[in-house]
C-alpha positions in Angstrom: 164.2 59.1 129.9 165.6 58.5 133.6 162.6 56.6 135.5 162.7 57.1 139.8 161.2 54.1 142.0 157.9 54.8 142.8 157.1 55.4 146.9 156.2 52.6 148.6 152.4 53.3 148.7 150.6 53.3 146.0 148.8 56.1 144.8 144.9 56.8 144.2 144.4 57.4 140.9 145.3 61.2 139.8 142.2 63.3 138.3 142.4 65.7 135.7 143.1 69.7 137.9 140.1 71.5 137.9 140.3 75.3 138.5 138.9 77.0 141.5 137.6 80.1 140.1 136.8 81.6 136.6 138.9 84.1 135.9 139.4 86.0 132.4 142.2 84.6 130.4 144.8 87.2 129.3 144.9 85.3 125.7 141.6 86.5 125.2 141.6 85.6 121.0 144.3 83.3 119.5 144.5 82.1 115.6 145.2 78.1 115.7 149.4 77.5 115.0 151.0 74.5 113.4 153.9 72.8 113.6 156.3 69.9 112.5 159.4 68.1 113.5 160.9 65.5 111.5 163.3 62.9 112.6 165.2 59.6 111.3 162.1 57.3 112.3 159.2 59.2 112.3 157.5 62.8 111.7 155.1 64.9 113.7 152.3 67.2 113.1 150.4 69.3 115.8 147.6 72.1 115.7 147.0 74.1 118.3 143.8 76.9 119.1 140.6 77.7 119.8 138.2 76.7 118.6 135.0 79.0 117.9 132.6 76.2 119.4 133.8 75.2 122.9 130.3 72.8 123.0 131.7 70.4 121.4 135.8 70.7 121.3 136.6 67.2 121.4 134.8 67.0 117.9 137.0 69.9 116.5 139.9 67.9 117.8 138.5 65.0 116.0 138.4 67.1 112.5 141.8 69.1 113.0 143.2 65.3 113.1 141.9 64.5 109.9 142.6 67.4 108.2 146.1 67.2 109.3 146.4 64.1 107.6 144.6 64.7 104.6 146.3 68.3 103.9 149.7 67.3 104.5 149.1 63.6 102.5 150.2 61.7 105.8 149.0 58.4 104.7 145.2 57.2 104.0 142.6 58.8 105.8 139.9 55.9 107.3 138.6 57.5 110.0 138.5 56.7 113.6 138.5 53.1 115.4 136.2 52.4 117.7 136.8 52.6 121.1 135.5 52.9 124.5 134.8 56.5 126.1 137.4 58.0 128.0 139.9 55.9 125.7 142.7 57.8 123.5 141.2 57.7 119.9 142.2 55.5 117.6 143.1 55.8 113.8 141.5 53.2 111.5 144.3 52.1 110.0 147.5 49.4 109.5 149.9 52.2 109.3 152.2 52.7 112.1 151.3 56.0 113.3 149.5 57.3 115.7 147.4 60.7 117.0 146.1 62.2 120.3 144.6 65.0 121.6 143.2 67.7 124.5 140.9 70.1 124.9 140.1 72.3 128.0 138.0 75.6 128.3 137.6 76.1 124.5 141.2 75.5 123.4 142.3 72.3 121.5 145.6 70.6 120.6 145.8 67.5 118.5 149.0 65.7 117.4 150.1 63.1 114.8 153.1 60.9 114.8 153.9 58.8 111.2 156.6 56.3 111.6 159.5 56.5 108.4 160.7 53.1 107.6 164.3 52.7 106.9 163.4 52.7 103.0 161.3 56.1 103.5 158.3 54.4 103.0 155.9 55.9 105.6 153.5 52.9 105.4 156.6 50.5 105.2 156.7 46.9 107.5 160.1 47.9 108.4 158.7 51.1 110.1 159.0 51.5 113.7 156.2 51.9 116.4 155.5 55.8 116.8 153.7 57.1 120.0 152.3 60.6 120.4 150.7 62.3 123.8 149.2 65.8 123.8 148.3 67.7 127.0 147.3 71.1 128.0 146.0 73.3 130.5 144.3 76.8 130.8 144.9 79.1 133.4 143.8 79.5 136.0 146.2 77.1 137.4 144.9 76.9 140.8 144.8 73.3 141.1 148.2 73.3 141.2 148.3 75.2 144.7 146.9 72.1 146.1 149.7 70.1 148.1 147.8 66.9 148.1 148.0 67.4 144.2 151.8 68.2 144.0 152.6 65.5 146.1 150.9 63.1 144.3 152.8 64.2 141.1 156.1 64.9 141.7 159.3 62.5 142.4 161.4 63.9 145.5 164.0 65.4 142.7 161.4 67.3 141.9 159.2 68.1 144.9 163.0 69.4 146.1 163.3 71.6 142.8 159.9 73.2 142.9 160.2 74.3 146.6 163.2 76.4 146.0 160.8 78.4 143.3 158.8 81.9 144.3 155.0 80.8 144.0 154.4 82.1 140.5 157.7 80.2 139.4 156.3 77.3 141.4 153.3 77.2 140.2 154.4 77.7 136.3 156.5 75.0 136.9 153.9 72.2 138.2 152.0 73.4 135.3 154.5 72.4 132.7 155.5 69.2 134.9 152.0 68.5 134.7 151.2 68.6 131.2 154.6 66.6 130.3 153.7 64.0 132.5 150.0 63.9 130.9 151.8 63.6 127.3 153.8 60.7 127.9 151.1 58.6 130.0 148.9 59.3 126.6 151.6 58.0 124.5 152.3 55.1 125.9 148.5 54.9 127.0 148.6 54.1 130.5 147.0 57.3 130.9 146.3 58.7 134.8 146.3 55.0 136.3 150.3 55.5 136.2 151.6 56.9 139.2 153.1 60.3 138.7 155.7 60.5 141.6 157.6 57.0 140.0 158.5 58.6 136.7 160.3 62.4 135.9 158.6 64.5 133.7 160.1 64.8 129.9 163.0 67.7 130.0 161.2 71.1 128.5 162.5 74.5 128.5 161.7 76.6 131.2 159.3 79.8 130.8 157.4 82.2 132.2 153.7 81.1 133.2 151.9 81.2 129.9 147.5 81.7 129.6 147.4 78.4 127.9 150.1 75.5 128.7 150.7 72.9 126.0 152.8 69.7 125.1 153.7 67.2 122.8 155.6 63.8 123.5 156.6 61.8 120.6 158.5 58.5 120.7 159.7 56.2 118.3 161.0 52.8 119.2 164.0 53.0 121.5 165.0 56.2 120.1 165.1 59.2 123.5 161.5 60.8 124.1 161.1 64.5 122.2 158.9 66.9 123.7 157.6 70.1 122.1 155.7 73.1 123.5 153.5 74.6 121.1 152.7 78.4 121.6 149.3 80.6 120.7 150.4 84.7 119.8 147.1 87.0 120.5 145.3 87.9 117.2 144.5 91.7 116.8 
């Protein structure tokens, strides 16, 4: 991943965009989606819906964890470690994996990363570390209209790049930036206290603006960052 020097100031820390204004969401009803990647030194699960009680979303992204790793036989389900509020969860376990989630407006995305040791032994001492960050955002995306906002998350590359974009391009854009950026601060767990405009944002294809914005950053020791973009299809 190519890292930019920071500005000279420092920046406040960021805060989570919030939207402006409600306004309907064109994925209106969407059935959750899985999806896998495997790779020399570790594995990846993610789900990725809503869920049919927004009250309490972070507990559904709490239960799609474990039943990821109990239906796919991942490794030994423990529970959850306790942490403080506010912290990325925990698992309650010695095995070098890892899990994260998000959840905004009803939608939730959890991922988790199991480290492959070079005997194939999941569990294995000569495993390597495995870090996983999850992000997403629902539209609206008017946050992202904000130029206090995009200056505080972009590096000049990219403050150039965006600029040369019509708004709607411009705006899908800071979105995906956005939720990249998120990802990887969770996986390494600096979370928002890093500063945005000294790193670039993990490479991801480039879309159309979707209702619901998604990603997934997995690393595993030194090998390059992968990021994924999980997708929702409207249910009947």
């Amino acid at each position: 991943m190519t890292l930019t020097a920071p500005r000279a100031n420092p920046a406040p820390p960021l805060t989570r965009p919030t939207a402006a204004r409600p306004t309907p969401l064109r994925l209106r009803r969407a059935r959750p989606v899985e999806g896998a990647w495997e790779g020399v030194d570790c594995s990846v699960r993610w789900r990725f819906g809503r869920v049919g009680d927004a009250r309490s979303p972070g507990a559904a992204a709490r239960a799609w964890i474990r039943d990821l790793v109990r239906e796919h036989d991942l490794f030994e389900w423990r529970g959850f470690a306790e942490t403080a509020r506010g912290v990325k969860p925990r698992l309650d376990t010695d095995a070098p994996v890892d899990a994260s989630l998000s959840h905004r407006r009803g939608f939730v995305l959890v991922a988790v990363a199991v480290a492959t040791g070079v005997d194939g032994d999941e569990t294995g001492a000569d495993a390597v570390r495995v870090r996983v960050g999850a992000d997403l955002e629902v539209a609206p995306y008017d946050a992202f209209e904000s130029p206090s906002l995009v200056r505080r998350m972009l590096t000049r590359e990219e403050e150039r790049r965006v600029r040369l974009l019509t708004p709607d391009d411009r705006r899908a854009a800071l979105v995906r930036i956005w939720t990249a950026k998120e990802a990887f601060v969770k996986a390494t767990g600096e979370g928002l206290a890093r500063d945005f405009r000294g790193f670039v944002a993990p490479e991801t294809e480039e879309r159309p603006e979707a209702s619901v914005e998604a990603c997934v950053v997995v690393a595993a020791g030194d090998a390059p960052l992968r990021c994924f973009r999980p997708t929702l299809s409207a249910s009947d």
